[in-house]
C-alpha positions as CSV (number, residue, x, y, z in Angstrom):
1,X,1.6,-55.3,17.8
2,X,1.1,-53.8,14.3
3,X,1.7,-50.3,13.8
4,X,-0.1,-48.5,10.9
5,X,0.5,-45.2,9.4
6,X,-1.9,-43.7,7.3
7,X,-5.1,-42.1,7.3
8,X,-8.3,-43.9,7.3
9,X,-9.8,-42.3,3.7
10,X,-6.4,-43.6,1.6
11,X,-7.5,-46.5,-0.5
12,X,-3.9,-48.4,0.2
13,X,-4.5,-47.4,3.9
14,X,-8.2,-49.0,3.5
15,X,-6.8,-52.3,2.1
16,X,-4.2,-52.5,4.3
17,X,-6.6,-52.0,7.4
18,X,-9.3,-54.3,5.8
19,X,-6.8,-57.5,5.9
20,X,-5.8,-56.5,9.3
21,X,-9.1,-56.3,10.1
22,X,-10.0,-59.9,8.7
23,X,-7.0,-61.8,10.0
24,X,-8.0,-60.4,13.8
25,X,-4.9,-58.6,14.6
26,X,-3.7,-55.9,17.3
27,X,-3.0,-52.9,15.5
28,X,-2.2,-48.8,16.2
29,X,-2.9,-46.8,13.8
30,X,-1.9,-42.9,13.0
31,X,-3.0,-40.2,11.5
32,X,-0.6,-39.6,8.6
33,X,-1.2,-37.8,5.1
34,X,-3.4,-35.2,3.5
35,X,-4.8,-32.1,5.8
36,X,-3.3,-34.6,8.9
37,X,0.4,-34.0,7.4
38,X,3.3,-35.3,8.7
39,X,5.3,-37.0,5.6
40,X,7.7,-34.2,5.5
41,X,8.7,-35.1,9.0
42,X,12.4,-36.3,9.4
43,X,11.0,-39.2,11.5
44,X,8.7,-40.2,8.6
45,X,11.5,-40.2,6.0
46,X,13.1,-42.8,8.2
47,X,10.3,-44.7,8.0
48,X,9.7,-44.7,4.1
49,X,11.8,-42.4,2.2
50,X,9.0,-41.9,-0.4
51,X,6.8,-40.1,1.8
52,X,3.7,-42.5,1.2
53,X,1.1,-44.1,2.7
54,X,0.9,-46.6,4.4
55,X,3.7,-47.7,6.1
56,X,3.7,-51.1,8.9
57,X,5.5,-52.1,11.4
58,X,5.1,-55.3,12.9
59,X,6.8,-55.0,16.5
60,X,10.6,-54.6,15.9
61,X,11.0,-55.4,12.6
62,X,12.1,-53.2,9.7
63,X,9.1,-50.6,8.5
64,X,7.5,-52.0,5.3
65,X,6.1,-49.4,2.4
66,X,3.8,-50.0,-0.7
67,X,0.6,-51.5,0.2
68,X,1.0,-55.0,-2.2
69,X,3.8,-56.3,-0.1
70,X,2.3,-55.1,3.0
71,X,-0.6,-57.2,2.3
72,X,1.8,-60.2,1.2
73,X,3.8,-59.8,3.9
74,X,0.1,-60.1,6.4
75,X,-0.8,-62.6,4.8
76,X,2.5,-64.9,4.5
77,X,2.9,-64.5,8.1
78,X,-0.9,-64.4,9.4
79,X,-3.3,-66.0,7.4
80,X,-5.1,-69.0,7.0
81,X,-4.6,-71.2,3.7
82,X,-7.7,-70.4,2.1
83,X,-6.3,-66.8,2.4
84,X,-2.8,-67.2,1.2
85,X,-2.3,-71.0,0.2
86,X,1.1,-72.4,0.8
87,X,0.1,-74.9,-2.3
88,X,2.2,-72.9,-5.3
89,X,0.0,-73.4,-7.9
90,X,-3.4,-72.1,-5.6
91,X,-1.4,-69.4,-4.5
92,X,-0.3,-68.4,-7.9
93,X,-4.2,-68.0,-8.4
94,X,-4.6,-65.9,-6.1
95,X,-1.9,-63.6,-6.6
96,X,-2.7,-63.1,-10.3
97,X,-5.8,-62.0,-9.5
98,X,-4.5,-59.7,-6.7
99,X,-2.0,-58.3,-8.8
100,X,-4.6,-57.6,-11.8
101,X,-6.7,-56.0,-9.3
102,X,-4.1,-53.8,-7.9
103,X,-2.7,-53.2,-10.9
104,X,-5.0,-53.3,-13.9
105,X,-7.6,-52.1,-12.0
106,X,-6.8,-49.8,-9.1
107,X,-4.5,-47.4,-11.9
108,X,-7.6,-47.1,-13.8
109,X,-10.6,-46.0,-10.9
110,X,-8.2,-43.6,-8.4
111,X,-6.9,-41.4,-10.4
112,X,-8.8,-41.3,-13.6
113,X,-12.2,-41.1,-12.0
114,X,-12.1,-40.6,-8.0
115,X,-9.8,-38.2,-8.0
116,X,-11.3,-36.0,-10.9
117,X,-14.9,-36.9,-9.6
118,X,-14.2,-36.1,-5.9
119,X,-11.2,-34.1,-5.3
120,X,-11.0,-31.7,-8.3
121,X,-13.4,-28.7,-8.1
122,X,-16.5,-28.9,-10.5
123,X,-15.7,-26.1,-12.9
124,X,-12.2,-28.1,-13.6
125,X,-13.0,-31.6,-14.2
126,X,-13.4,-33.0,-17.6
127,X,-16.6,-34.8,-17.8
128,X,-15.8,-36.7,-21.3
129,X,-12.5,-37.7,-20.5
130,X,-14.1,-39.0,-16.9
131,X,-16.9,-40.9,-19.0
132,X,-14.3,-42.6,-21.2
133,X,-12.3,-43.5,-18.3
134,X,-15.0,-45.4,-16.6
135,X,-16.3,-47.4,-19.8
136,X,-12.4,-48.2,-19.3
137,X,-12.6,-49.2,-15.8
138,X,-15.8,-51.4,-16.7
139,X,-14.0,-53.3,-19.4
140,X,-12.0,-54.6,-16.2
141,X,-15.0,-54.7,-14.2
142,X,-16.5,-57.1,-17.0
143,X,-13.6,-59.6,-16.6
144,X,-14.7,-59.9,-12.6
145,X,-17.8,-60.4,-13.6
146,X,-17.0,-63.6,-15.9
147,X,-15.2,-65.1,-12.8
148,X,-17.4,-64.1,-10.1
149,X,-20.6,-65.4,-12.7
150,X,-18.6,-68.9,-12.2
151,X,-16.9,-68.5,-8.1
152,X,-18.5,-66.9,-5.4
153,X,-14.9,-64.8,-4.8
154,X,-12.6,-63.6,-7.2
155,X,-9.8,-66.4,-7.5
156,X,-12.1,-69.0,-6.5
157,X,-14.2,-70.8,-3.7
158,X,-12.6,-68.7,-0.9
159,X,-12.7,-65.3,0.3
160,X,-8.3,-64.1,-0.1
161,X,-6.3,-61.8,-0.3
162,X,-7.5,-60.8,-4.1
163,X,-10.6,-59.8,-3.4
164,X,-9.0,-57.5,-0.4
165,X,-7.3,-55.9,-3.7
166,X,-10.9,-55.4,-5.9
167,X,-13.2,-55.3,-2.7
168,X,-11.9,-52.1,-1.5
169,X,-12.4,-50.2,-4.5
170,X,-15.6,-51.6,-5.3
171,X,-17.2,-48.9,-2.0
172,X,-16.3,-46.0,-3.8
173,X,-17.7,-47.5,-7.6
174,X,-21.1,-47.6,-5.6
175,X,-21.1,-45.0,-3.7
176,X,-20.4,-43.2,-6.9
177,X,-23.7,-44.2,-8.6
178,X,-21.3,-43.4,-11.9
179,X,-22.0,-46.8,-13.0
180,X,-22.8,-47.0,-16.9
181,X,-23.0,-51.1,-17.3
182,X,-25.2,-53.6,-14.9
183,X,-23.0,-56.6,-13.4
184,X,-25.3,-58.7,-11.4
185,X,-22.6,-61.1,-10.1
186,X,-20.4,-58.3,-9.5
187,X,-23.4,-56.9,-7.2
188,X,-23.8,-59.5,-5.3
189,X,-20.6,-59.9,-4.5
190,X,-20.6,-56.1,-3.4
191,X,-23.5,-57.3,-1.2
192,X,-21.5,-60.3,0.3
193,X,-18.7,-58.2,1.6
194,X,-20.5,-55.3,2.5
195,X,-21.7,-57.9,5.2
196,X,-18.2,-58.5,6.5
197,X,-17.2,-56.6,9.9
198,X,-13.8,-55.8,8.8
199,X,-15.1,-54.3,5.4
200,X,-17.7,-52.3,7.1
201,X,-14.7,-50.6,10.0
202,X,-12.4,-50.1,7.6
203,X,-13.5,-49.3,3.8
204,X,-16.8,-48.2,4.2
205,X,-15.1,-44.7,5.4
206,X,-16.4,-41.8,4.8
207,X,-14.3,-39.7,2.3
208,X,-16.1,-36.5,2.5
209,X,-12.9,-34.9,4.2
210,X,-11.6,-35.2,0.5
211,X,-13.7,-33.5,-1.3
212,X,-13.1,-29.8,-3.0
């Protein structure tokens, strides 16, 4: 069985979770980070020396950290081709696109606008500097919309592990209401995996718990 730590409102947690969730595996998960604590714990350092979340385990093998290879390693093992092709050149496709969402995009939304929207008080956030960083997180947005205008999911005909690494965020953008362009493709996309069991246990989370 898988074990998770993390807690349920972390983003990396949610994406994590969200795969699981899709691939239909057996999974524990614990309350770790934030006002649940525990990542000063000696135990926890022997699990990830950086303190973060999330961390797997997947029955008695080594404990894996940072959320990208945790989803490459669910997906190597567990997934179906259309998820994770074994084909090179289709998985290269995908993983571009995963890695520009998790890294071109995700660096731009958590800190730069969630964080300063949600978990800094009122009085200290920085309302131009939030505004300037969501035209920048739209410029990316614009780029999904060009594909998704063309496929129905983000590297193509199939739903995949990229659009685990854009999906996830994409609850938050909404819920927001902070958006300043219109993406209609990017919309109904939203829609499509709003629709999706695993999406709706796992990232549709409440995140009230964060706020200041």
């Amino acid at each position: 069985m898988l074990q998770v730590w993390g807690r349920e409102t972390s983003s990396n947690v949610q994406a994590v979770m969200w795969c699981i969730g899709e691939l239909g595996l057996d999974f524990q998960r614990y309350d770790y980070g934030h006002h649940f604590g525990g990542l000063d714990s000696d135990a926890f350092y022997q699990l990830n020396p950086n303190r973060t979340i999330p961390v797997l385990q997947d029955d008695d093998h080594a404990p894996l950290w940072e959320s990208g290879a945790i989803l490459r390693y669910l997906a190597s093992r567990y997934a179906p081709e259309t998820f994770w092709p074994e084909e090179i050149f289709a998985r290269c496709e995908v993983d571009r696109w995963a890695e520009w969402a998790k890294v071109s995009v995700t660096s731009l939304f958590t800190q730069p606008i969630f964080w300063q929207l949600v978990r800094t008080p009122a009085e200290d956030r920085d309302l131009p500097a939030i505004e300037r960083a969501i035209s920048r997180f739209e410029h990316k947005l614009a780029i999904a919309e060009q594909q998704l205008n063309q496929y129905p999911y983000l590297a193509g005909e199939h739903f995949s592990l990229a659009d685990i690494q854009l999906g996830h965020l994409l609850y938050r953008y909404y819920q927001l209401g902070i958006g300043q362009q219109h993406f209609p493709a990017l919309e109904e996309y939203y829609h499509r995996l709003i629709q999706r069991p695993a999406y709706q246990r796992h990232v549709m989370v409440s995140y009230q718990s964060l706020q200041v």
